[in-house]
DRENDO-511864 format. One record per residue (C-alpha): x, y, z; residue number from 1. Coordinates in Angstrom, 1 decimal, decimal comma, always signed. Each point is the difference from the previous one (the first is absolute). Last residue first. Example, Ala and Ser with C-alpha at 12.3 -4.5 7.8 and 13.67 -1.06 7.14 Angstrom:
DRENDO-511864
      u      v      w resi
  +13,7   -1,1   +7,1    2
   -1,4   -3,4   +0,7    1
This chain:
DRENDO-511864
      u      v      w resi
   -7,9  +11,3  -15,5  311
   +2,5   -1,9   +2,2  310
   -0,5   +2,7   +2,8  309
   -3,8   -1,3   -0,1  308
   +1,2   -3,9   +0,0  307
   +2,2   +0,7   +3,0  306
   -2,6   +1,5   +2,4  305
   -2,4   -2,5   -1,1  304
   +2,2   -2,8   +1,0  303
   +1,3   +2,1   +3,3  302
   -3,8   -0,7   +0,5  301
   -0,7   -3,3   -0,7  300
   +3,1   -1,2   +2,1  299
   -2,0   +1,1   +3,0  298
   -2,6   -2,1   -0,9  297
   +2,2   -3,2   -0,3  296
   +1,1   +0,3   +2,9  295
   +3,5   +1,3   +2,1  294
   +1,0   -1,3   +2,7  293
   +0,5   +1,0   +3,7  292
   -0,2   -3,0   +2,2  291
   -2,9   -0,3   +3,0  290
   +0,3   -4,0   +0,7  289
   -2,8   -2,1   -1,8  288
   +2,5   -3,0   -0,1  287
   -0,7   +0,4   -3,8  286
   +0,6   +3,8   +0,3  285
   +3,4   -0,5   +2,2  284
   +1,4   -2,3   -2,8  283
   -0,7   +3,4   -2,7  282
   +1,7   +2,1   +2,4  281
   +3,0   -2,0   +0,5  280
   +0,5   -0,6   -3,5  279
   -0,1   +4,3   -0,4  278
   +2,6   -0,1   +2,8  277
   -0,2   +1,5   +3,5  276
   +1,7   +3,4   +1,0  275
   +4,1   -0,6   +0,8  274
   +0,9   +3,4   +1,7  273
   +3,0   +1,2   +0,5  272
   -0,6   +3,0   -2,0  271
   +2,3   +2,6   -1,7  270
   -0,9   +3,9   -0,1  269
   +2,4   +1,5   -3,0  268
   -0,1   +4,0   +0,7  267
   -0,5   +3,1   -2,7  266
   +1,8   +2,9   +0,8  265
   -1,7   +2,7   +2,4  264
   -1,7   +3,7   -1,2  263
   -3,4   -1,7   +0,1  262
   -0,3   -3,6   +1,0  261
   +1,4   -2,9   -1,6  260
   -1,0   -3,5   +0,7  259
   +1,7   -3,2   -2,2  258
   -1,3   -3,8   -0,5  257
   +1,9   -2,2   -1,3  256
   -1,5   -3,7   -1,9  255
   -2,1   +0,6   -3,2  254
   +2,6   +2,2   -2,0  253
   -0,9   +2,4   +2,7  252
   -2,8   +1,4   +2,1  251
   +0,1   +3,4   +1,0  250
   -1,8   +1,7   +3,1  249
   -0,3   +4,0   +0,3  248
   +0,0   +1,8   +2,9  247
   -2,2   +2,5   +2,1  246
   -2,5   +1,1   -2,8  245
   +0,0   -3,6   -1,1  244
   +1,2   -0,9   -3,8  243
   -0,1   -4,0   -0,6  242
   +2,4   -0,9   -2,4  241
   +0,0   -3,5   -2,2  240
   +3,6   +0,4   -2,2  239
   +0,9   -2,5   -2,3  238
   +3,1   +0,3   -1,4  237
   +2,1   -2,2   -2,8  236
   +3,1   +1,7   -1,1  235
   +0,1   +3,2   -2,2  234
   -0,2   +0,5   -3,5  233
   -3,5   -0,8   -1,4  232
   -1,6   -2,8   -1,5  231
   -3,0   -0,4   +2,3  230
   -2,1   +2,7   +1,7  229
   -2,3   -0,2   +2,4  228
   -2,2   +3,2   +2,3  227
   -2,8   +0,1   +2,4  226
   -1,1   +2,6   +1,7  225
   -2,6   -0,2   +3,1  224
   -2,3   +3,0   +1,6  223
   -1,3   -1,0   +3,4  222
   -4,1   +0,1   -0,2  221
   -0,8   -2,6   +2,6  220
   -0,8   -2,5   -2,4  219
   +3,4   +0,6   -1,5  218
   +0,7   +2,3   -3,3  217
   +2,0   -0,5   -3,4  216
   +1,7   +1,5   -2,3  215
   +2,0   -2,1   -2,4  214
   +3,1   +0,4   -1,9  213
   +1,0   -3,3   -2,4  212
   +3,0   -0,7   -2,3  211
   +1,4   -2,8   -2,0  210
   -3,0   -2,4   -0,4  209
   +0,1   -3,5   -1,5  208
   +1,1   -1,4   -3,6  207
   -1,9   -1,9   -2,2  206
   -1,6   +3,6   -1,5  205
   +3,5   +1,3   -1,4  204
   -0,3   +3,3   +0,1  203
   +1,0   +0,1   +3,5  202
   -2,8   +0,8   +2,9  201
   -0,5   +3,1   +2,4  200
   -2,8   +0,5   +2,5  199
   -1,5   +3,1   +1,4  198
   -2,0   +0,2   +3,3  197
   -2,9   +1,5   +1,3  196
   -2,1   -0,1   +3,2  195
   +0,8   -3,4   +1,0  194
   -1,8   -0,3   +3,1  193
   +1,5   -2,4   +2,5  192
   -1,7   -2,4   +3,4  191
   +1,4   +0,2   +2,9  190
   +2,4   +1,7   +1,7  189
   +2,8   -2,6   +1,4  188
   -1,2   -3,2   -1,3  187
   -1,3   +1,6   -3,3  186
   +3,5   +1,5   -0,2  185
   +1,7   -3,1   +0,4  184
   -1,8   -1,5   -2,9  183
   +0,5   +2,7   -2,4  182
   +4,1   -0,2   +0,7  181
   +0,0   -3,5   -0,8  180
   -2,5   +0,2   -2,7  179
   +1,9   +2,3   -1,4  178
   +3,6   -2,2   -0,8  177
   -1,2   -2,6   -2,2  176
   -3,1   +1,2   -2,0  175
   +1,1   +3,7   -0,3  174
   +3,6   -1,4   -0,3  173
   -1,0   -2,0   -3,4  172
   -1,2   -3,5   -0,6  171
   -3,2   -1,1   -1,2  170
   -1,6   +0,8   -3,6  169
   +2,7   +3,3   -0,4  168
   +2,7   -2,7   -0,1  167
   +3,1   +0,2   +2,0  166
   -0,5   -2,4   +2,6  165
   -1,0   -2,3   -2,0  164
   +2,7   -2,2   -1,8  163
   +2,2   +0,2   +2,8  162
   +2,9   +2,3   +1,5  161
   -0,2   +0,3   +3,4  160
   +3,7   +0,3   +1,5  159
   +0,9   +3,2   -2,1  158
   -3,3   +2,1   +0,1  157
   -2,7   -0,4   -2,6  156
   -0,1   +2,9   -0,3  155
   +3,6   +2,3   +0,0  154
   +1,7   +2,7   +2,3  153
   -3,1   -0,3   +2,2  152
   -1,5   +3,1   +1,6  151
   -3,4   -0,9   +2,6  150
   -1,4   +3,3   +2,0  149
   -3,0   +0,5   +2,3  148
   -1,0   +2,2   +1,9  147
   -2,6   +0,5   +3,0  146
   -0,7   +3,6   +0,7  145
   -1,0   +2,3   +3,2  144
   -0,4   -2,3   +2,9  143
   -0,5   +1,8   +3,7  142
   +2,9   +0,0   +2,2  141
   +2,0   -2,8   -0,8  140
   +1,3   -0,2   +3,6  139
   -0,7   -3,8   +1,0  138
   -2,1   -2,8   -1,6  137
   +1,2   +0,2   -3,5  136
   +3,4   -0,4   +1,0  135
   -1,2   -3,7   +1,6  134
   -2,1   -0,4   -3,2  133
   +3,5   +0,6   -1,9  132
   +1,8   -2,1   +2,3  131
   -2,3   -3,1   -0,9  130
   +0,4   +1,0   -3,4  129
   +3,4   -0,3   -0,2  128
   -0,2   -3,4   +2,1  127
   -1,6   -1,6   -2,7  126
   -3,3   -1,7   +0,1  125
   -1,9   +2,7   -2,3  124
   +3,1   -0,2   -2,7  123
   -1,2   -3,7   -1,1  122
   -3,1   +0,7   -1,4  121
   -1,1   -3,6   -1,0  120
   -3,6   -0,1   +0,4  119
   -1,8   -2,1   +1,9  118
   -3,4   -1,5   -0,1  117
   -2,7   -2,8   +1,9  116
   -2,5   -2,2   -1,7  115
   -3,5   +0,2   +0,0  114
   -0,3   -1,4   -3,2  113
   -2,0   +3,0   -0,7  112
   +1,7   +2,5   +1,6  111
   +3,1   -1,3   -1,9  110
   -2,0   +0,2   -3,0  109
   -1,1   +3,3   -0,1  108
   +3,3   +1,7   +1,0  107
   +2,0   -1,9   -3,1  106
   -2,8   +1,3   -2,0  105
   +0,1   +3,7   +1,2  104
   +3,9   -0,2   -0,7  103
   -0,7   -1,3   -3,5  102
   -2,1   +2,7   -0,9  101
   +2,9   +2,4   +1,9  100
   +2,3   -1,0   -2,1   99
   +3,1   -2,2   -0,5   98
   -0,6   -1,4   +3,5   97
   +1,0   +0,5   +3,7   96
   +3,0   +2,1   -1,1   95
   +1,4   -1,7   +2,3   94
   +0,9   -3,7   +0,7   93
   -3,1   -1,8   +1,5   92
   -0,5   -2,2   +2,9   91
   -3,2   -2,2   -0,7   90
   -1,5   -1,9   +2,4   89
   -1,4   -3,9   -1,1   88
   -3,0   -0,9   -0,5   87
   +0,6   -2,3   -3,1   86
   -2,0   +2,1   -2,5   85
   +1,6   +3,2   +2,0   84
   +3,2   -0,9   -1,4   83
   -1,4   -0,5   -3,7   82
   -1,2   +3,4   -0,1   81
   +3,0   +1,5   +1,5   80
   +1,8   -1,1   -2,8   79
   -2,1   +1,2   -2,7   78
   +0,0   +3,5   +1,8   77
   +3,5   +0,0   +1,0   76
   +1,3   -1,0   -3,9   75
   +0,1   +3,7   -1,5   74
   +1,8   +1,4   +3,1   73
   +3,4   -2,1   -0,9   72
   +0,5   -3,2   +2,2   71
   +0,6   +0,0   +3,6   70
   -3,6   -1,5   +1,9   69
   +1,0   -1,7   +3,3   68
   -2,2   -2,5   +0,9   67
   -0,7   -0,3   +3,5   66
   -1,5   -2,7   +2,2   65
   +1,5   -2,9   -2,5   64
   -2,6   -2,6   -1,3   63
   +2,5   -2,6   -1,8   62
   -2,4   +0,1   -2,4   61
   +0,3   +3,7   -1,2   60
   +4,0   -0,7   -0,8   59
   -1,2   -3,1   -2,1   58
   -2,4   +2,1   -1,3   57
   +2,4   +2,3   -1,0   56
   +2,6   -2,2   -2,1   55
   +3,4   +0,9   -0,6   54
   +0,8   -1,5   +3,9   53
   +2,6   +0,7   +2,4   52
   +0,6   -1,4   +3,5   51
   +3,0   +1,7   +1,8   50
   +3,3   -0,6   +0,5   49
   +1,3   +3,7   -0,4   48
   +2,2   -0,1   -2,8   47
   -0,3   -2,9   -2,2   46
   -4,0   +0,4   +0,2   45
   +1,0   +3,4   -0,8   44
   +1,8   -1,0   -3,0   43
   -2,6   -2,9   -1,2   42
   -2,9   +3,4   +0,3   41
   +2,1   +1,9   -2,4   40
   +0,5   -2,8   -2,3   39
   -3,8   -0,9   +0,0   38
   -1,0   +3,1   -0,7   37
   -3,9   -0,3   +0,3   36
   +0,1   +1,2   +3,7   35
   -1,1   -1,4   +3,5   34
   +2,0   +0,1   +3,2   33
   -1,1   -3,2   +2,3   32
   -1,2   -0,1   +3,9   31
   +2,0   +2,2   +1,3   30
   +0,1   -0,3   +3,9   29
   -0,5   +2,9   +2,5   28
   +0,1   +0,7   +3,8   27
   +3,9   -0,1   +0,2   26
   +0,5   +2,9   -2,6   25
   +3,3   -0,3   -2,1   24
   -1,1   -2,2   -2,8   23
   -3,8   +2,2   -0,3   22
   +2,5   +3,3   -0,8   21
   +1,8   -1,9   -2,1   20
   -2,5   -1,3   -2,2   19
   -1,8   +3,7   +0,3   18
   +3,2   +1,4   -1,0   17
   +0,1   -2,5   -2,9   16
   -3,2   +1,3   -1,3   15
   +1,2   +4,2   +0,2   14
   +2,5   -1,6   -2,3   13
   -1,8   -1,7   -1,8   12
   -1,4   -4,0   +0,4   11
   -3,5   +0,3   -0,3   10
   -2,7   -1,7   +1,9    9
   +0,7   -0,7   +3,3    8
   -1,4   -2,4   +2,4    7
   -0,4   +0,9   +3,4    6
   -0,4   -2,6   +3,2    5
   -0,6   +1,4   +3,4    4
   +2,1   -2,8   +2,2    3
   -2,2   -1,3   +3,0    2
   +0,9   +0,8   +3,7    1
C-alpha cells in the first residue's frame, strides 16, 4: 500500500517528535521538513536523513498528503492559508491559532479548499487516557466536579526555552498546557461555560501569565475549576480529576492515571493497551477509514475557551 507523505513545518521540539514519530511508522514517508534556519534544518538533515528545504514552496510542491503546521500560534493562520492554496490537509499544532479571529479564518478556508484537518493534541491517543475512559465507564456513580490543576516550579519550563514561549503575545501555560486538558473535556462532556475566572500577569507587559482560577460549567451542567500557577515552589504537577459519587478518577503529569474511593488510599491503574496513533488516524481519514481526529472546528472552541481566560 502507498506511503502517506507529511511535510513539516517547524523544527521544535514538539516538531522533531512529529519527525520522529513519522520515522518510526511503516505507513508514512517525510517528504521534506521546512524552516528558515538553515543551520538547524543542515543538523537534522545530518541526523535523520531526510529531505530538508528553507524554502516553503518547494515543500508545497512536492505535494505531501499532510502538512504538519509547528511554528508559534501567530504564523498558523498565514500558514494554513497557503496549504489550503495547494489542496493539501492541514495538521495543526495546538493552540489552533493566536486568536480566535484567526482560528475562524483557518476554519473558513479549509472548508473552502475542501481540504481535510488535524490537530496535534497528542495526550487524546495515549494510553492514560484510554484507561481513564475505561474508569470512566464503570462505578463513578454519578459526576459531581471536573478539576483541574497545572503548578510549574518555573515558565518556560527547563527543556523549552525559546524566544516565545514566554511572551504574553503567544506563549504561556494557559495557551500551552489548557488546551490539552479543554480538549479532552469537550470529548468527554461536551461543550464548557466559563462562568468566571481571574487571571494574573507580571508588571512587565512582554511577559505571560503567572496565575489563573476559573469556574467553569459542562453542557450538561457539571461544575468545572480550573486553576495555574507558574513560579512557585514545588515540582511540576498537573492534576485533571474527575469527582464521581462512587470514586474519583485522576489523571497525571499527562501519562498515570489514579482511582480513589472514599476512606481507601489512592491506587495507580496501569494499561496494556497500545490505542492508535494520531498519524494513524489522519492515514485512516484519507483511506476514508473511521479514525478519531480532531478538526479544525473543534479547535475553535478550546480557542475561544483560551482567549476568554487570557483576558
Amino acid at each position: 500500500m502507498t506511503k502517506t507523505t507529511i511535510g513539516i513545518i517547524g523544527t521544535g521540539v514538539v516538531g522533531e517528535r512529529i519527525i520522529n514519530q513519522a520515522l518510526q511508522n511503516v505507513h508514512y514517508e517525510i517528504a521534506a521538513i521546512f524552516d528558515t534556519n538553515e543551520a538547524r534544518t543542515a543538523q537534522l538533515a545530518s541526523k535523520y536523513n531526510v529531505p530538508t528545504t528553507n524554502d516553503l514552496q518547494a515543500l508545497l510542491n512536492l505535494k505531501p498528503d499532510w502538512v504538519y503546521i509547528g511554528t508559534p500560534p501567530v504564523s498558523h493562520a498565514t500558514l494554513a492559508a497557503e496549504i489550503a492554496k495547494h489542496g493539501l490537509h492541514i495538521l495543526s499544532e495546538k493552540p489552533l491559532a493566536h486568536d480566535a479571529e484567526d482560528g475562524e479564518t483557518m476554519v473558513r478556508i479549509a472548508n473552502e479548499a475542501n481540504v481535510q484537518t488535524a490537530m496535534h493534541f497528542p495526550l487524546m491517543y495515549g494510553a492514560a487516557v484510554y484507561q481513564l475512559k475505561q474508569e470512566l465507564a464503570t462505578g463513578m456513580g454519578n459526576i459531581t466536579c471536573i478539576e483541574l490543576h497545572t503548578y510549574f516550579p518555573e515558565w518556560p519550563r527547563k527543556w523549552q526555552q525559546n524566544p516565545w514561549i514566554a511572551s504574553r503575545e503567544q506563549g504561556g501555560f494557559i495557551r500551552e498546557i489548557f488546551p490539552h486538558y479543554l480538549q479532552l473535556t469537550h470529548h468527554l462532556f461536551g461543550d464548557v461555560d466559563i462562568l468566571a475566572h481571574e487571571t494574573t500577569y507580571p508588571e512587565n507587559e512582554a511577559l505571560c501569565e503567572t496565575g489563573v482560577s476559573a469556574l467553569a460549567k459542562t453542557a450538561s451542567g457539571i461544575p468545572m475549576v480550573m486553576n495555574g500557577l507558574a513560579g512557585i515552589g514545588q515540582e511540576e504537577r498537573i492534576d485533571f480529576k474527575i469527582f464521581g459519587t462512587e470514586k474519583v478518577v485522576t489523571l497525571r503529569n499527562w501519562s498515570e492515571v489514579y482511582i480513589s474511593k472514599a476512606y481507601e488510599p489512592e491506587v495507580k491503574i496501569t494499561s496494556d493497551e497500545t490505542p492508535e496513533t494520531m498519524l494513524d488516524a489522519c492515514r485512516k481519514v484519507l483511506l476514508g477509514e473511521e479514525a478519531f481526529v480532531v478538526p479544525f472546528q473543534e479547535g475553535l472552541k478550546v480557542q475561544r475557551w483560551i482567549d476568554e481566560l487570557l483576558k
